[in-house]
Kinemage of the C-alpha trace (Angstrom):
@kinemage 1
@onewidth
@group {chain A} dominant
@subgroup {mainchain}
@vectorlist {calphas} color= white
{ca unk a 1} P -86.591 23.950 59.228
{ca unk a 2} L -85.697 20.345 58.647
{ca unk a 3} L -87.038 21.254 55.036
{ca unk a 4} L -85.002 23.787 54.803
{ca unk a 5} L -81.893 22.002 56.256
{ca unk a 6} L -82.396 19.207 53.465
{ca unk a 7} L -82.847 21.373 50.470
{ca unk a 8} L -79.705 23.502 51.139
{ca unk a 9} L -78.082 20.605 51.762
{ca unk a 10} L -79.184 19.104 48.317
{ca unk a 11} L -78.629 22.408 46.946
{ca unk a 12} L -74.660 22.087 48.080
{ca unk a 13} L -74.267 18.677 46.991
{ca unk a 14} L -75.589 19.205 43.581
{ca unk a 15} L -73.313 22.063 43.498
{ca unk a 16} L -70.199 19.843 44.526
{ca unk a 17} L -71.324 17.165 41.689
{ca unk a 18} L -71.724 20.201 39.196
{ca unk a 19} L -67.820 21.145 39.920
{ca unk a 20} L -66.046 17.839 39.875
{ca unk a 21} L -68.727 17.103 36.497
{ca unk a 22} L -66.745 20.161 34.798
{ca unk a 23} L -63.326 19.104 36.420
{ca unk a 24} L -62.635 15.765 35.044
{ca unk a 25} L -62.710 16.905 31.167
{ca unk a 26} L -59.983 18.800 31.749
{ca unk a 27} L -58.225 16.720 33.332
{ca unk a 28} L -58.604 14.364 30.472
{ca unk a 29} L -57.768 16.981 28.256
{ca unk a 30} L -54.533 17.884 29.606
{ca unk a 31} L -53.453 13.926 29.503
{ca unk a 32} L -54.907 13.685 26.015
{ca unk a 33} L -52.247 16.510 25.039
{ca unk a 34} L -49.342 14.955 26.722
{ca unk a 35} L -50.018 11.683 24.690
{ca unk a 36} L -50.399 13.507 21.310
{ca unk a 37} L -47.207 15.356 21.870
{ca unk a 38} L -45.120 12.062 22.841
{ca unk a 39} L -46.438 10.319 19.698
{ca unk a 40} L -45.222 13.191 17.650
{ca unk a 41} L -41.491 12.813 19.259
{ca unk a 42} L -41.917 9.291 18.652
{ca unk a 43} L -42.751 9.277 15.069
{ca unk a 44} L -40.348 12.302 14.817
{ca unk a 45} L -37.796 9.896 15.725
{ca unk a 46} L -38.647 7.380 13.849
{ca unk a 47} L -38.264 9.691 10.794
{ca unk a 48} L -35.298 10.853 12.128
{ca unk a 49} L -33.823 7.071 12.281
{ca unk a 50} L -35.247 6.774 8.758
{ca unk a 51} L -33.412 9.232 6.957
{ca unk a 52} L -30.060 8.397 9.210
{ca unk a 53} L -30.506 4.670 7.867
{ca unk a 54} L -30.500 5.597 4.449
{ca unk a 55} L -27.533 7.701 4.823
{ca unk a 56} L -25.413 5.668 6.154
{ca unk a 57} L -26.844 2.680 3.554
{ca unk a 58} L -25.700 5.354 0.765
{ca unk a 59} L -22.603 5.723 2.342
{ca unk a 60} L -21.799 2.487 2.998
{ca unk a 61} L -22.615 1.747 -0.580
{ca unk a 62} L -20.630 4.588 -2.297
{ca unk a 63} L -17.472 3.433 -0.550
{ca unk a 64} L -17.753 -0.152 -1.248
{ca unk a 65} L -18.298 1.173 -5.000
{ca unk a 66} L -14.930 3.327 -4.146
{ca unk a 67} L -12.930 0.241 -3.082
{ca unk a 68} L -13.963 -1.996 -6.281
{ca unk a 69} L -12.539 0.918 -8.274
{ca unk a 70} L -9.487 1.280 -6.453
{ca unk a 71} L -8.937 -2.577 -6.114
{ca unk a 72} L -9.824 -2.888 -9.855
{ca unk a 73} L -7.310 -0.234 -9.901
{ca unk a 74} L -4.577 -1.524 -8.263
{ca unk a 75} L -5.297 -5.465 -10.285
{ca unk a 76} L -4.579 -3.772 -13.304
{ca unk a 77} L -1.108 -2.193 -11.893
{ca unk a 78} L 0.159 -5.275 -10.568
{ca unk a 79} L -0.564 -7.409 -13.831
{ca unk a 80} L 1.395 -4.422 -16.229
{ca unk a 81} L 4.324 -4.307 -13.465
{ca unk a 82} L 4.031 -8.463 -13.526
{ca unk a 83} L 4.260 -8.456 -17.277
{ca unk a 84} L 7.075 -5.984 -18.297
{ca unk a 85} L 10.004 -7.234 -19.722
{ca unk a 86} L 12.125 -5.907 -17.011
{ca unk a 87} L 12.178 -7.800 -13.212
{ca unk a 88} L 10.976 -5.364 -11.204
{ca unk a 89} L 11.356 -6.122 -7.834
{ca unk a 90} L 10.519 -4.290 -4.441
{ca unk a 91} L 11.909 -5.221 -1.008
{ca unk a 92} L 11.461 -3.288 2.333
{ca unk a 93} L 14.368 -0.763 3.553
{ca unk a 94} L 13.593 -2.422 7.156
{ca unk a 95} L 13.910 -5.335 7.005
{ca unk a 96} L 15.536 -6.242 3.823
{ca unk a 97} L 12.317 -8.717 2.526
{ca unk a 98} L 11.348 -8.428 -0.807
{ca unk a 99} L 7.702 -7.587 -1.090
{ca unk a 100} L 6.447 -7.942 -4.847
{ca unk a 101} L 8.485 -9.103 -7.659
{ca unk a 102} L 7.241 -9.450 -11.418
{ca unk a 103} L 6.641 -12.230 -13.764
{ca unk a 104} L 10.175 -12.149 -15.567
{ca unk a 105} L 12.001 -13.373 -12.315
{ca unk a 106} L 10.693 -17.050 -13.795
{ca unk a 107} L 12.348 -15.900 -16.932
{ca unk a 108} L 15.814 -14.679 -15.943
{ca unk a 109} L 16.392 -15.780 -12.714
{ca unk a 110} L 14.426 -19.637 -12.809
{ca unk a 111} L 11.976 -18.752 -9.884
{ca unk a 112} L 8.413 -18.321 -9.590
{ca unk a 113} L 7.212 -14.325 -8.205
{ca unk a 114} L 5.534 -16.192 -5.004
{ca unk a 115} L 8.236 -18.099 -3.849
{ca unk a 116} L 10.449 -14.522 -3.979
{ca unk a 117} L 8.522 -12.676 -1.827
{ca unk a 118} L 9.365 -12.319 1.534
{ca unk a 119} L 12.813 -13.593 0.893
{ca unk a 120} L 15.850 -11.364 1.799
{ca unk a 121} L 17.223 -9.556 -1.361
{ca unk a 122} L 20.708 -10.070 -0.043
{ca unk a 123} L 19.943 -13.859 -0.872
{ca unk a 124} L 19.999 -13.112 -4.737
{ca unk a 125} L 23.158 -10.644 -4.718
{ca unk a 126} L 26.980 -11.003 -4.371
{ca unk a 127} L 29.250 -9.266 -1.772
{ca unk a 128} L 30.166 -6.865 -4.210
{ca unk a 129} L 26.610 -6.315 -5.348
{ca unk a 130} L 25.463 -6.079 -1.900
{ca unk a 131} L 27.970 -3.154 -1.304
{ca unk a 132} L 26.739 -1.453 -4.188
{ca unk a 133} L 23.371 -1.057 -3.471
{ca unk a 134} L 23.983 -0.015 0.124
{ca unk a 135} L 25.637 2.890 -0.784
{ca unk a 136} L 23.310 3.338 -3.222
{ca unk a 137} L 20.369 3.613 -0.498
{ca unk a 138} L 22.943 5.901 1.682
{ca unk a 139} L 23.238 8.393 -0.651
{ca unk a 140} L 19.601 8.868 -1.632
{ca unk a 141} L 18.701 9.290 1.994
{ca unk a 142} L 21.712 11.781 2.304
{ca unk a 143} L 20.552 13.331 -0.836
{ca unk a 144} L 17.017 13.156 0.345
{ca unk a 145} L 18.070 14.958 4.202
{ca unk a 146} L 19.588 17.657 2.435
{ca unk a 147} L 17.163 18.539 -0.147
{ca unk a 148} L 14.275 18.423 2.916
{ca unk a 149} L 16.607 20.867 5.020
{ca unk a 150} L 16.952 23.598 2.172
{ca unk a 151} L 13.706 23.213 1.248
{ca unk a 152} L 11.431 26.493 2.246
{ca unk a 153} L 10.063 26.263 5.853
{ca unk a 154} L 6.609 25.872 6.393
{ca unk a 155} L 3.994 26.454 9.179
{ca unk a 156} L 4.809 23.163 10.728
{ca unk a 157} L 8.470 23.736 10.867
{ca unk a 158} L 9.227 23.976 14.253
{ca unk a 159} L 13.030 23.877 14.412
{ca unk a 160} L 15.363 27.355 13.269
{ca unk a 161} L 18.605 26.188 13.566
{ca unk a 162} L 20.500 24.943 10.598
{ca unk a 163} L 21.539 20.790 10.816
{ca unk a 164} L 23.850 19.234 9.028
{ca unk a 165} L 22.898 15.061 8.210
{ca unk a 166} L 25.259 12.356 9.080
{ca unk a 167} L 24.071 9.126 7.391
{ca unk a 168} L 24.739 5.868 8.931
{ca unk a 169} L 25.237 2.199 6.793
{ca unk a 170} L 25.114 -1.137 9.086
{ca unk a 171} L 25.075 -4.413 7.293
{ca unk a 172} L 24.567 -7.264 9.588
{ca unk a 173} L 23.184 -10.668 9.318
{ca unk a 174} L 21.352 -9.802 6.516
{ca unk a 175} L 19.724 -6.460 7.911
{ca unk a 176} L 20.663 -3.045 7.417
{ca unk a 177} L 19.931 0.873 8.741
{ca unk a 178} L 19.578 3.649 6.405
{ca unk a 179} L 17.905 6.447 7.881
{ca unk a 180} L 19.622 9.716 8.221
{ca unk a 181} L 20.285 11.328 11.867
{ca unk a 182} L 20.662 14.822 12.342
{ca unk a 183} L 22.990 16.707 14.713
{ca unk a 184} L 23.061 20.266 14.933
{ca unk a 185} L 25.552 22.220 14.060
{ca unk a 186} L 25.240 26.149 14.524
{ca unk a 187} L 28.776 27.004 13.641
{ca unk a 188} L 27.295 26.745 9.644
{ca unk a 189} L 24.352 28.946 10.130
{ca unk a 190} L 25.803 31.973 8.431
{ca unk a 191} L 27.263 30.043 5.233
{ca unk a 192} L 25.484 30.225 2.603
{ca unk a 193} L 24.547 26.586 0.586
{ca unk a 194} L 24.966 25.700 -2.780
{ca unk a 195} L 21.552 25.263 -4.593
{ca unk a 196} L 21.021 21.856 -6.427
{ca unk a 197} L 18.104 20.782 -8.560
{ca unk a 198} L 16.603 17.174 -6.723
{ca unk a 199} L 14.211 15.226 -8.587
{ca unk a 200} L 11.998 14.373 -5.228
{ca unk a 201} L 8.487 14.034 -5.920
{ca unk a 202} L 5.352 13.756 -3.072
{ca unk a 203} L 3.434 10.598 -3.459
{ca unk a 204} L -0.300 11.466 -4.269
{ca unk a 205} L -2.274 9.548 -1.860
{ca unk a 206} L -4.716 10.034 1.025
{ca unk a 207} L -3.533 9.756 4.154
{ca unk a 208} L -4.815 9.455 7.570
{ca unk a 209} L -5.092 12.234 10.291
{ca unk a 210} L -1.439 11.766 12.079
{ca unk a 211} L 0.749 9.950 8.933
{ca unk a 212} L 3.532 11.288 7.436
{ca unk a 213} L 3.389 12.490 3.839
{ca unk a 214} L 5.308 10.185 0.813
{ca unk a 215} L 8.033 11.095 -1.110
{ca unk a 216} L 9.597 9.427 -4.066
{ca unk a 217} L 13.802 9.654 -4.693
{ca unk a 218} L 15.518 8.208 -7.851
{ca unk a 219} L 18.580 6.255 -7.031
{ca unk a 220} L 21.981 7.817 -8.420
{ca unk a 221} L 22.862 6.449 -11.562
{ca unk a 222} L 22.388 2.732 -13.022
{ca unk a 223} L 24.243 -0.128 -11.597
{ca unk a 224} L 26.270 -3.254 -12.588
{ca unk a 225} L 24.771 -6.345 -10.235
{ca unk a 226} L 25.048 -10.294 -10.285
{ca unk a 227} L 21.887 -11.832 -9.206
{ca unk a 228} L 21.812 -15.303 -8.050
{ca unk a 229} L 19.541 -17.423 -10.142
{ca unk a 230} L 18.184 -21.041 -9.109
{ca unk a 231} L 21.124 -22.958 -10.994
{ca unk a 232} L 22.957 -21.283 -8.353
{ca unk a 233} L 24.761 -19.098 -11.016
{ca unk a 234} L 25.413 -15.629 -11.097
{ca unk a 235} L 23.387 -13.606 -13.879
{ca unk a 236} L 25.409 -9.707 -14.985
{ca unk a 237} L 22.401 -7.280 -14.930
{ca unk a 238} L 21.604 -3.180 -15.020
{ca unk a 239} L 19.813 -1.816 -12.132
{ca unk a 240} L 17.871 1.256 -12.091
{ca unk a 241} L 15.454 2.245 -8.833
{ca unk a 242} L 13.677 4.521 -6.984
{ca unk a 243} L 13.469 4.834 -3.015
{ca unk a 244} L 9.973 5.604 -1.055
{ca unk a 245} L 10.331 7.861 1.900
{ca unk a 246} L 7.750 7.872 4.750
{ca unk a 247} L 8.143 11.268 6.585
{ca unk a 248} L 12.312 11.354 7.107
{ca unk a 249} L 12.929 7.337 6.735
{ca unk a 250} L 13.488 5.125 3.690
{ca unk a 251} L 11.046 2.574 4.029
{ca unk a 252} L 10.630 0.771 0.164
{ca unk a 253} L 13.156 0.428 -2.576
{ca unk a 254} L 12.156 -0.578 -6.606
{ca unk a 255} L 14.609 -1.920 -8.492
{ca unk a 256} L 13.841 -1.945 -12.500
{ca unk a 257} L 16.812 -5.056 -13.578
{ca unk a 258} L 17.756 -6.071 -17.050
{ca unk a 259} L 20.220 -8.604 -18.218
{ca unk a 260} L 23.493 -7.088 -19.090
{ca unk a 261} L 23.389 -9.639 -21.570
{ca unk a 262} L 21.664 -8.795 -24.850
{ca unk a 263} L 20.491 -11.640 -26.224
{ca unk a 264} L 19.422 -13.148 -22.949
{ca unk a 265} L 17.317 -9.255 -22.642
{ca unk a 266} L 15.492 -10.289 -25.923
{ca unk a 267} L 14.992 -14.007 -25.173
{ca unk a 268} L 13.056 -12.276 -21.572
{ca unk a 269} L 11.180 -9.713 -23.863
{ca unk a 270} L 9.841 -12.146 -25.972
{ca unk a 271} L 8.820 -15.191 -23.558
{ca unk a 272} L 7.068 -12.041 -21.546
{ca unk a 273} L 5.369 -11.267 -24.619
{ca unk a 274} L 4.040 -14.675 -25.464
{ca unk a 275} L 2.103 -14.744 -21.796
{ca unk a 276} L -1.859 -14.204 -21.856
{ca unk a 277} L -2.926 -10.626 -21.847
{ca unk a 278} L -5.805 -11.117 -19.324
{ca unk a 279} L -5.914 -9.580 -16.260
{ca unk a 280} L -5.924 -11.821 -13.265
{ca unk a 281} L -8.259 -12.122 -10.664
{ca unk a 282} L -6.322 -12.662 -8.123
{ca unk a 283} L -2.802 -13.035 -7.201
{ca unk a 284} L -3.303 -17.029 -7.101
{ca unk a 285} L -4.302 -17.106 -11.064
{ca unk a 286} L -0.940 -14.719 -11.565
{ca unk a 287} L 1.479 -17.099 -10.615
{ca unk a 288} L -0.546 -20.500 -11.478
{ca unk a 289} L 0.215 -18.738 -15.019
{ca unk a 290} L 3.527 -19.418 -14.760
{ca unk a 291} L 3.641 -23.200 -14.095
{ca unk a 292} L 2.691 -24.163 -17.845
{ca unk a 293} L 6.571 -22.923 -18.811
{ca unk a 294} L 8.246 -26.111 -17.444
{ca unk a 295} L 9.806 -28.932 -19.124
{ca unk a 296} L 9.804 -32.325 -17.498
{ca unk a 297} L 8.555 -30.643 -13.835
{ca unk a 298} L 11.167 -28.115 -13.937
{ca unk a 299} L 11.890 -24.544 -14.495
{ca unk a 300} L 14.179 -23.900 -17.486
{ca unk a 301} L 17.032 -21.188 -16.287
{ca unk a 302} L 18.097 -18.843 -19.025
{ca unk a 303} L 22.094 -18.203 -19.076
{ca unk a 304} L 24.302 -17.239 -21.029
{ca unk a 305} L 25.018 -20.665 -22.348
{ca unk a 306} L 21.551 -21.342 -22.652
{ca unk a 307} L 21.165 -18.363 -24.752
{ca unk a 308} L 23.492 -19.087 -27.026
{ca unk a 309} L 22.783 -22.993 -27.841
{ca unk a 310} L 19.046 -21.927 -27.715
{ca unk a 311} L 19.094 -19.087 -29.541
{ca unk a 312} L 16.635 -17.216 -27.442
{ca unk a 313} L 14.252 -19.993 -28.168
{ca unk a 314} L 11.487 -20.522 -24.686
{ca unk a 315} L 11.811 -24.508 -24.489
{ca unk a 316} L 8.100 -25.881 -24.947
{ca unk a 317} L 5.576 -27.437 -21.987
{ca unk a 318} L 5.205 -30.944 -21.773
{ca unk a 319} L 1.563 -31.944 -21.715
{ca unk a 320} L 1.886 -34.616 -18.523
{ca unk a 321} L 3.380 -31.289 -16.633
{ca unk a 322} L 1.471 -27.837 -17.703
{ca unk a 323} L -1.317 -27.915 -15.111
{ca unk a 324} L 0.917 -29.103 -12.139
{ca unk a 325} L 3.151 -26.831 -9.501
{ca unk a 326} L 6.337 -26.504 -11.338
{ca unk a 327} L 9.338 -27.953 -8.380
{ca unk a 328} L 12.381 -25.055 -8.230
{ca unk a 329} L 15.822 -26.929 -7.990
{ca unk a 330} L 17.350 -25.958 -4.924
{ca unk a 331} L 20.908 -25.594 -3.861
């Protein structure tokens, strides 16, 4: 019996060993899976990160070729506008600070293109001038509010009553307010209104997700103006310009100026001409250009007398002084 007893007993232990013998296999089995199938997420994200990397490095790389272009771009439009014959000059609506002027402000008015910018163009006009040009600027934003308000409503319009614009002109020290305000007015919703042809062009440019689209408005007519030059005499030029509207406000103003005077216009042409036909590469080398044109370390003002005992003859650089910082005369 004890025999017996033993054996069975062997018999059920050698069964036990049999079972957890064919257990543990799969149990290694089923962790061997789970590992294979995180190393496949893994190196799937590691491809994954790959192919995002290069992306974005092609990306990044086509834009920064998109900027050169566009910067090479805009280099090559600031060193045409810096070398016309004209002085083309552009100030902000708000405040009045002039913002970029050309090369031929050296030439007719006896200043250097640096030192002009961020000046207020009031400083360089007479009261009469002054008064000129601000109603100049208040009737191409009246021109401007009307032309938007008969213009065919789109998707975006929102408003259906008829407005008329009332344009308002402050000129304080040395600041001024030029946008347009509309009041409504329904007792001229049934008359009809008189179509006119506007010459208002949209700016082609991209714009960000929330700006307000560019327009363009040539100023009425060409205008008589004295400009104040560094002698501290007044200079008779002709003004022609264009306004820069962002959404419903005037925000820049070009003015294209060119001496009244004919012989001081050709003496300008040609003294333009004569500078070097290389593009800059920066706005540094532009007006470091300019210093060579002194006499005796100081800039030669063209005037009407000057004209005429020069005979539209540039006077000629001293050695000592071309590679210097040409000192303006001041007041």
């Amino acid at each position: 019996m004890q025999n017996q007893g033993s054996n069975a007993f062997d018999m059920l232990a050698s069964l036990c060993g049999a079972e957890n013998a064919t257990a543990t296999p799969a149990i290694k089995m089923v962790g061997d899976e789970k590992e294979r199938i995180a190393f496949e997420k893994l190196l799937q994200k590691r491809a994954a990160n790959r192919r995002s990397a290069q992306l974005s490095r092609k990306r990044k790389k086509q834009a920064i070729e998109n900027l050169k272009e566009e910067n090479l771009d805009l280099k090559k439009r600031v060193h045409i506008l810096r070398h016309v014959p004209n002085l083309v000059i552009v100030f902000n609506v708000e405040p009045l600070t002039i913002d970029f002027a050309s090369d031929a402000a050296s030439e007719m008015l006896g200043k250097q293109a640096c030192e002009m910018e961020g000046d207020c163009i009031w400083d360089y006009m007479d009261l009469k001038s002054k008064e000129m040009l601000t109603v100049a600027l208040a009737k191409s934003v009246k021109e401007f509010s009307e032309t938007m308000q008969a213009a065919p409503k789109t998707t975006t319009t929102t408003t259906t009553t008829t407005t008329t614009t009332t344009t308002t002109t402050t000129s304080k020290n040395n600041n001024s307010t030029f946008n347009g305000n509309n009041n409504n007015d329904n007792s001229n919703s049934n008359k009809e209104k008189q179509t006119h042809t506007h010459n208002i062009s949209e700016v082609e440019v991209e714009l960000e997700e929330g700006e307000e689209p560019l327009f363009s408005l040539p100023l009425p007519g060409t205008y008589s103006l004295n400009l104040l030059a560094s002698n501290q005499k007044f200079i008779s030029v002709s003004a022609q310009g264009a306004c820069s509207f962002s959404g419903k406000n005037c925000s820049q103003c070009v003015l294209s100026i060119r001496p009244s005077n004919p012989a001081l216009a050709a003496a300008v042409a040609t003294a333009m001409a004569t500078k070097t036909t290389t593009a800059p590469n920066d706005d540094s080398t532009a007006h470091s250009s300019n210093s060579s044109t002194a006499s005796s370390g100081q800039i030669h003002c063209i005037s009407d007398a000057d004209t005429t005992s020069s005979n539209g003859q540039k006077m000629p650089a001293s050695n000592n002084n071309a590679n210097r910082n040409v000192s303006v005369e001041g007041p």
